[in-house]
C-alpha positions in Angstrom: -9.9 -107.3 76.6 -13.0 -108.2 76.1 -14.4 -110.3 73.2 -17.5 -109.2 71.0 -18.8 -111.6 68.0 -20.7 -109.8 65.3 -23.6 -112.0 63.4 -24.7 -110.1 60.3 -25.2 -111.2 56.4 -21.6 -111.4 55.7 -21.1 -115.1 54.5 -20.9 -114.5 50.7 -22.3 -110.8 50.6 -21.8 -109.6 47.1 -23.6 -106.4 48.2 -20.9 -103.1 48.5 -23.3 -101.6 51.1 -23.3 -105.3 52.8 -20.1 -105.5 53.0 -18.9 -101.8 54.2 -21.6 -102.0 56.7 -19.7 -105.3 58.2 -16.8 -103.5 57.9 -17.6 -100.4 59.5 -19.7 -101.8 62.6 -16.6 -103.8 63.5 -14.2 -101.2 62.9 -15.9 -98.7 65.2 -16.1 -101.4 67.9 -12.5 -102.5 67.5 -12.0 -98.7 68.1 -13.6 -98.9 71.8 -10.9 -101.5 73.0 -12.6 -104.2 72.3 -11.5 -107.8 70.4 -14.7 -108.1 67.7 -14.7 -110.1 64.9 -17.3 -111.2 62.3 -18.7 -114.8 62.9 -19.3 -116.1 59.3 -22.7 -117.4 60.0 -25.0 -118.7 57.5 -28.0 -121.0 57.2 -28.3 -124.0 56.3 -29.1 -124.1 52.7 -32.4 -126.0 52.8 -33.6 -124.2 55.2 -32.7 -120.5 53.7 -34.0 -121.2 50.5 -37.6 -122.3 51.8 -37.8 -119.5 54.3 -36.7 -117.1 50.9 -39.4 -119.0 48.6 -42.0 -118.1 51.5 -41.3 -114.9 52.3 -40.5 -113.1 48.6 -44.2 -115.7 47.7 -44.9 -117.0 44.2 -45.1 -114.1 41.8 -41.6 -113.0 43.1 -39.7 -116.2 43.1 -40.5 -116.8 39.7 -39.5 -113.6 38.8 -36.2 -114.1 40.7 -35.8 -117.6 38.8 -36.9 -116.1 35.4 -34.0 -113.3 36.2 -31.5 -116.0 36.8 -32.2 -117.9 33.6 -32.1 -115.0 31.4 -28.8 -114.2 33.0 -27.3 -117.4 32.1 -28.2 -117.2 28.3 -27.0 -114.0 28.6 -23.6 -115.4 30.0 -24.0 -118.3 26.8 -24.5 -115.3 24.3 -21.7 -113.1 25.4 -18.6 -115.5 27.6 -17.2 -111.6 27.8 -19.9 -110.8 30.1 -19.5 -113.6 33.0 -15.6 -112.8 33.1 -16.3 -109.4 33.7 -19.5 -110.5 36.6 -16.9 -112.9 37.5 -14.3 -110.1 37.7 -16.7 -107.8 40.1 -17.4 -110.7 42.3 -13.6 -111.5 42.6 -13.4 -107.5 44.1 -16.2 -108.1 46.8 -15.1 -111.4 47.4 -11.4 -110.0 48.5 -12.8 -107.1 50.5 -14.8 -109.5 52.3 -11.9 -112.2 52.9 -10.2 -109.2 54.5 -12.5 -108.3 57.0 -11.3 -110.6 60.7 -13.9 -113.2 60.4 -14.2 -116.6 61.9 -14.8 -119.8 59.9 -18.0 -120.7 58.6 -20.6 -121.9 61.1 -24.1 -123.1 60.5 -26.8 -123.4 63.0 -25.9 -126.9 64.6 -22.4 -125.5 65.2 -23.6 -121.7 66.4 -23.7 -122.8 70.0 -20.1 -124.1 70.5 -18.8 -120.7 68.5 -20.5 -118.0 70.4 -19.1 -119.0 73.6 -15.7 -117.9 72.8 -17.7 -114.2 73.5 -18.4 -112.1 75.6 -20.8 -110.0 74.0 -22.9 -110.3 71.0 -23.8 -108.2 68.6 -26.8 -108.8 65.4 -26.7 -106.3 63.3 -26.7 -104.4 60.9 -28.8 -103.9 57.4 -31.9 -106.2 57.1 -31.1 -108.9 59.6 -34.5 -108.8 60.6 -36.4 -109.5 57.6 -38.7 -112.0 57.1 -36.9 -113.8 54.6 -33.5 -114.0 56.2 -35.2 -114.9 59.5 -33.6 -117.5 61.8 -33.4 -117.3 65.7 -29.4 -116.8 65.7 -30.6 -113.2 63.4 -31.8 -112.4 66.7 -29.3 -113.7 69.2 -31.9 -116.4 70.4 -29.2 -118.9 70.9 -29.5 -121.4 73.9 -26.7 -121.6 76.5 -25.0 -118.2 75.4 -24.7 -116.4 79.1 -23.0 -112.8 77.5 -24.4 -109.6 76.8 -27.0 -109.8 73.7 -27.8 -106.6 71.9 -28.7 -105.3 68.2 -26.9 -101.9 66.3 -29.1 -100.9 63.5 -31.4 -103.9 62.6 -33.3 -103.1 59.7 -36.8 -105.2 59.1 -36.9 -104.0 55.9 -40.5 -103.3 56.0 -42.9 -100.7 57.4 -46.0 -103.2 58.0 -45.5 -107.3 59.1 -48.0 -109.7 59.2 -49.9 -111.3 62.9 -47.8 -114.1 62.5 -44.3 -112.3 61.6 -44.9 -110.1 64.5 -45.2 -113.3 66.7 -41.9 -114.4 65.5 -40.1 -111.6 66.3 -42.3 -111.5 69.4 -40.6 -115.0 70.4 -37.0 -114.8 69.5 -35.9 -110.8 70.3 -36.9 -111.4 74.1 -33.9 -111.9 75.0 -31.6 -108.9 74.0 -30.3 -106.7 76.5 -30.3 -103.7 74.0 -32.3 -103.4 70.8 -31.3 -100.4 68.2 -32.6 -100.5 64.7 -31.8 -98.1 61.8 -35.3 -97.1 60.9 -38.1 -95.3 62.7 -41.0 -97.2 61.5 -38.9 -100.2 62.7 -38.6 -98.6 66.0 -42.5 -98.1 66.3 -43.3 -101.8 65.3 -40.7 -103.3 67.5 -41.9 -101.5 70.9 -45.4 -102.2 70.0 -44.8 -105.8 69.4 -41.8 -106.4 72.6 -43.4 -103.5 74.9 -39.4 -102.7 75.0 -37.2 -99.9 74.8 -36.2 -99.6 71.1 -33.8 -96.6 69.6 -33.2 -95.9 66.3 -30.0 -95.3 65.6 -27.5 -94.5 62.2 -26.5 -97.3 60.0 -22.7 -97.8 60.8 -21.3 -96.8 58.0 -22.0 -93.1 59.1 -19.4 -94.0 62.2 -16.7 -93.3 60.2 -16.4 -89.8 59.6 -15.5 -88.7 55.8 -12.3 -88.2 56.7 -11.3 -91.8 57.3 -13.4 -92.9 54.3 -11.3 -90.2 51.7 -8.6 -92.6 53.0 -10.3 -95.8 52.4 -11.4 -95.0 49.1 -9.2 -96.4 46.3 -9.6 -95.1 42.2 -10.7 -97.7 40.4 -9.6 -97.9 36.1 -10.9 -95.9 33.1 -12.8 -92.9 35.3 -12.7 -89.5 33.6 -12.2 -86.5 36.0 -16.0 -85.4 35.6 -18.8 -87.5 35.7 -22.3 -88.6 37.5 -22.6 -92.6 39.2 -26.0 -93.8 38.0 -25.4 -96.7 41.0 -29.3 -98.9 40.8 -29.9 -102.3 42.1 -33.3 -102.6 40.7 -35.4 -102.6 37.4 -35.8 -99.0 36.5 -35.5 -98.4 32.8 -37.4 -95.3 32.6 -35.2 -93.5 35.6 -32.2 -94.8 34.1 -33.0 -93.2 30.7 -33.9 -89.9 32.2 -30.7 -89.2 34.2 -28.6 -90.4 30.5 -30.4 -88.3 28.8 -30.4 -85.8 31.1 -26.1 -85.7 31.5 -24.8 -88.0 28.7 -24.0 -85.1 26.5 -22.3 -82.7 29.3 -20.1 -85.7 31.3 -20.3 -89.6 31.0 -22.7 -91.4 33.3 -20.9 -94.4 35.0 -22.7 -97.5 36.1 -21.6 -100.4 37.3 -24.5 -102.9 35.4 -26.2 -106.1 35.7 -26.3 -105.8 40.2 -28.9 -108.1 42.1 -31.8 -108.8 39.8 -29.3 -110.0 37.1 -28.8 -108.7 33.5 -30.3 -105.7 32.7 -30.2 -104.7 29.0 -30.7 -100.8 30.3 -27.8 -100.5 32.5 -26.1 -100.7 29.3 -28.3 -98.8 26.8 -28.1 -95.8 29.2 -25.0 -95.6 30.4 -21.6 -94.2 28.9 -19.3 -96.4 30.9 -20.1 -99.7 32.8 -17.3 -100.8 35.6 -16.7 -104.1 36.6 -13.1 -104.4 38.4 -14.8 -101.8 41.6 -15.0 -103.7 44.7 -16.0 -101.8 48.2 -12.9 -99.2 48.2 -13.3 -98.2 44.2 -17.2 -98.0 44.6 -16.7 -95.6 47.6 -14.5 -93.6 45.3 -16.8 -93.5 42.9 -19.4 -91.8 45.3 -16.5 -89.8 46.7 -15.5 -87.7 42.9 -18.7 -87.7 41.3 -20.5 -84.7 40.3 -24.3 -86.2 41.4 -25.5 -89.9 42.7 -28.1 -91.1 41.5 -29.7 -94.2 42.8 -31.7 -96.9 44.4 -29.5 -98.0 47.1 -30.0 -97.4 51.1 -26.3 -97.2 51.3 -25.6 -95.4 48.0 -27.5 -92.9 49.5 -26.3 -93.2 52.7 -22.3 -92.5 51.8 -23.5 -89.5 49.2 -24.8 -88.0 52.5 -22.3 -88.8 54.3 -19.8 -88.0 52.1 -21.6 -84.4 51.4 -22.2 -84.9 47.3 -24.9 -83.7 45.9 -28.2 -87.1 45.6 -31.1 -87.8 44.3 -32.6 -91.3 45.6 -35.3 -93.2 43.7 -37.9 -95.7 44.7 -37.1 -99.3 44.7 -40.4 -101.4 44.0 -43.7 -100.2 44.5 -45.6 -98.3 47.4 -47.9 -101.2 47.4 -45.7 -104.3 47.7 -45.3 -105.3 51.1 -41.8 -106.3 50.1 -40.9 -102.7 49.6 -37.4 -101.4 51.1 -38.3 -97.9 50.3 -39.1 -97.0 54.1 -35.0 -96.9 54.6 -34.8 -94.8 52.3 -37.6 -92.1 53.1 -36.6 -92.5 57.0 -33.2 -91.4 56.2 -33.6 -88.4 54.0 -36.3 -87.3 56.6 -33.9 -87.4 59.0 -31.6 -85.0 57.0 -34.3 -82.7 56.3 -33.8 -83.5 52.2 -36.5 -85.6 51.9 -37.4 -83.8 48.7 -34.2 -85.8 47.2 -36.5 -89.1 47.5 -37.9 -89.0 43.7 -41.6 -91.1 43.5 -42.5 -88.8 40.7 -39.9 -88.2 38.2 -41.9 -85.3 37.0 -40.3 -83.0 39.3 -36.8 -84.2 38.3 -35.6 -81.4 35.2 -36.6 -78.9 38.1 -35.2 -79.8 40.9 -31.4 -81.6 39.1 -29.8 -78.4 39.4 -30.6 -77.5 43.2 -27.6 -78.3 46.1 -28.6 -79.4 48.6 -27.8 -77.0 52.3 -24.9 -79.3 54.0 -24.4 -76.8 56.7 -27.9 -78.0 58.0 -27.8 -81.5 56.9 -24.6 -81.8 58.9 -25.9 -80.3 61.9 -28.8 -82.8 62.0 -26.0 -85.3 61.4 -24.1 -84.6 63.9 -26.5 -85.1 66.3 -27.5 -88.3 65.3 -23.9 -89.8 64.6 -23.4 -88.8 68.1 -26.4 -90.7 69.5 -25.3 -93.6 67.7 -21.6 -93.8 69.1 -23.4 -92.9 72.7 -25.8 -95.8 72.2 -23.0 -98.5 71.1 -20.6 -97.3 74.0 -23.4 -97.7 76.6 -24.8 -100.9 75.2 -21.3 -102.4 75.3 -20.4 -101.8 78.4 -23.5 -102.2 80.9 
C-alpha cells in the first residue's frame, strides 16, 4: 500500500473550514487504498511571522495587533469570556488531534519526514498565499524522489504582484500535477508556469451529504428552528440586517468573537452565541438551519453542499488586494446562484425569501464532484 503525506495548514488550525478540509482530503484518499496521513508541518516561527508582517503590510498588521489587544482587555473585563474562547478552542483542538497526523516538523526536519512517502500531496484551502508562503507549501523539497502534486490550492487572490508571480514561478516547477480550487487561480497559474492547471472542488464536497448527516453531531442549547449567522469578519451593518430581519420569527445563532478577535456585534445582534461547537456541531449547525448566512468559503461551501438555503457576503473590500472574495464569487458561479453573493445589501429584503433551484445546482454539482474524484484518482496513480 502505498504511502501519501498530506502538507496543508493543519498545525494549530482553529479554523472549522481548515480543519474539515484536512479532514476530508485525507479521508477521500484513505478511501482509494491508499495509507495518507497529515504531516503536521509548520514554519518556523521567525520566519512565519515576518513573511505574515510583509504580506498582510502595515495598515493591516496594526490592525491585526490593535484586534488582539482589544481582545485581551476584553478577556481582563469579562474572565467568563476567555473560558468560553478557551472552551471553543478546546473543540477544534480535539477534532484536530483526531485526524492521523505525524509529529510536528519544521523546515530543517521536512526532508528526513517526507521520505517515508511515496506521494505527496499540498493542498488544500490557501496554501498558496502570499503570506503562508514557504517552498515545502509547494512541494519544493530537495531530495524527495515521489510523485508531487496539488488538490485544490487556493492563492487566495485574483491579482499577485511581478515579484509573487516569480516566486511561485520558482518553487511549483516541480509538481507532477497542479489542481487549484478557483478559476482565476487556474488562469494565473498557467500564465505564470506555462502548465496544465485544473480547477477542481474544494474537498469537502468529496463527501457526499449523506456521510456528512452522519458526521454531524448536535451541539447544546439549539432550538428546533433557527437561522446560523456564521461571519469571520467585521460586518456590523450585515449582521444587524439579518437580526433584524429574523430575530422576532426564530433566534439567530452565532458562534462570536472568530478570527479578527472580539467583536461587540456578534453579540448585540445575535439571539444565541455558541461556544462548546467544534467541526462536528458546526456542521450540524449548517445541517438544521432554516438559512446560512455568512462570510465564510466553507460556510458557504457545506450550505451548498448540504442543499440549505445561502446567502454569502463579501469579506473585505473589492479594492484590497488582500481580498478572499474571489472563492467565493468562483463558487456560486459555478452553481449558477451567483445572485446569493450579496455586495449590495440593498437587494437583500427582496431576494431573503427566494429558494434557491437544487435540482439544477446539483446537476452542475455533480459534474464537477465528479471531475474532482477523476482528477485525484488519476493524479494518484500515474
Amino acid at each position: 500500500m502505498k504511502k501519501v503525506g498530506i502538507i496543508t495548514i493543519y498545525h494549530n488550525n482553529r479554523n472549522y473550514g481548515g480543519l474539515l478540509r484536512s479532514y476530508a482530503l485525507r479521508q477521500s484518499i484513505s478511501n482509494l487504498g491508499y495509507k495518507c496521513d497529515i504531516i503536521d508541518y509548520t514554519q518556523n516561527a521567525a520566519s512565519y511571522k515576518f513573511s505574515r508582517m510583509c504580506n498582510l503590510g502595515l495598515k493591516r498588521t496594526f490592525e491585526v495587533v490593535r484586534n488582539k489587544v482589544l481582545t485581551k482587555i476584553q478577556y481582563r473585563r469579562r474572565p467568563a469570556l476567555k473560558e468560553n474562547i478557551d472552551l471553543r478552542n478546546g473543540c477544534l483542538h480535539s477534532f484536530e488531534a483526531s485526524i492521523p497526523h505525524t509529529a510536528t516538523v519544521h523546515d530543517d526536519g521536512i526532508e528526513a519526514k517526507v521520505a517515508e512517502y511515496d506521494i505527496l500531496v499540498c493542498g488544500s484551502d490557501q496554501i498558496w498565499n502570499p503570506g503562508l508562503w514557504s517552498p515545502t507549501m509547494f512541494l519544493d523539497i530537495p531530495k524527495f524522489g515521489g510523485k508531487r502534486l496539488s488538490y485544490a490550492a487556493s492563492i487566495g487572490r485574483n491579482q499577485l504582484t511581478t515579484k509573487e508571480q516569480g516566486y511561485i514561478s520558482k518553487h511549483a516547477q516541480g509538481l507532477d500535477h497542479i489542481s487549484v480550487r478557483e478559476k482565476s487561480a487556474e488562469n494565473m497559474l498557467r500564465q505564470i508556469l506555462k502548465k496544465e492547471v485544473a480547477t477542481v472542488l474544494d474537498p469537502t464536497f468529496l463527501i457526499d451529504s449523506d456521510e456528512w448527516n452522519a458526521f454531524a453531531r448536535k451541539p447544546e442549547g439549539v432550538p428546533e428552528k433557527y437561522v446560523f449567522s456564521f461571519f469571520l469578519g467585521d460586518n456590523e451593518s450585515t449582521k444587524k440586517m439579518i437580526y433584524d430581519t429574523f430575530s422576532k420569527e426564530m433566534p439567530v445563532i452565532t458562534i462570536p468573537h472568530l478570527q479578527t478577535g472580539f467583536k461587540a456585534e456578534d453579540e448585540k445582534y445575535s439571539t444565541i452565541q455558541l461556544y462548546k461547537v467544534g467541526p462536528r456541531e458546526w456542521v450540524w449547525l449548517i445541517l438544521n438551519a432554516q438559512a446560512v448566512f455568512t462570510d465564510s468559503f466553507h460556510g458557504t461551501a457545506f450550505s451548498i453542499n448540504l442543499n440549505k438555503e445561502v446567502f454569502s457576503f463579501p469579506k473585505g473590500s473589492k479594492e484590497d488586494k488582500q481580498s478572499i472574495n474571489s472563492r467565493l464569487s468562483d463558487l456560486l458561479k459555478m452553481c449558477g446562484i451567483e445572485n446569493r453573493f450579496l455586495t449590495d445589501c440593498s437587494t437583500f429584503k427582496n431576494q431573503v425569501h427566494e429558494k434557491i433551484d437544487w435540482i439544477s445546482v446539483n446537476e452542475k454539482l455533480d459534474r464537477e464532484k465528479r471531475a474532482a474524484r477523476d482528477y485525484l484518482i488519476k493524479a494518484l496513480s500515474d
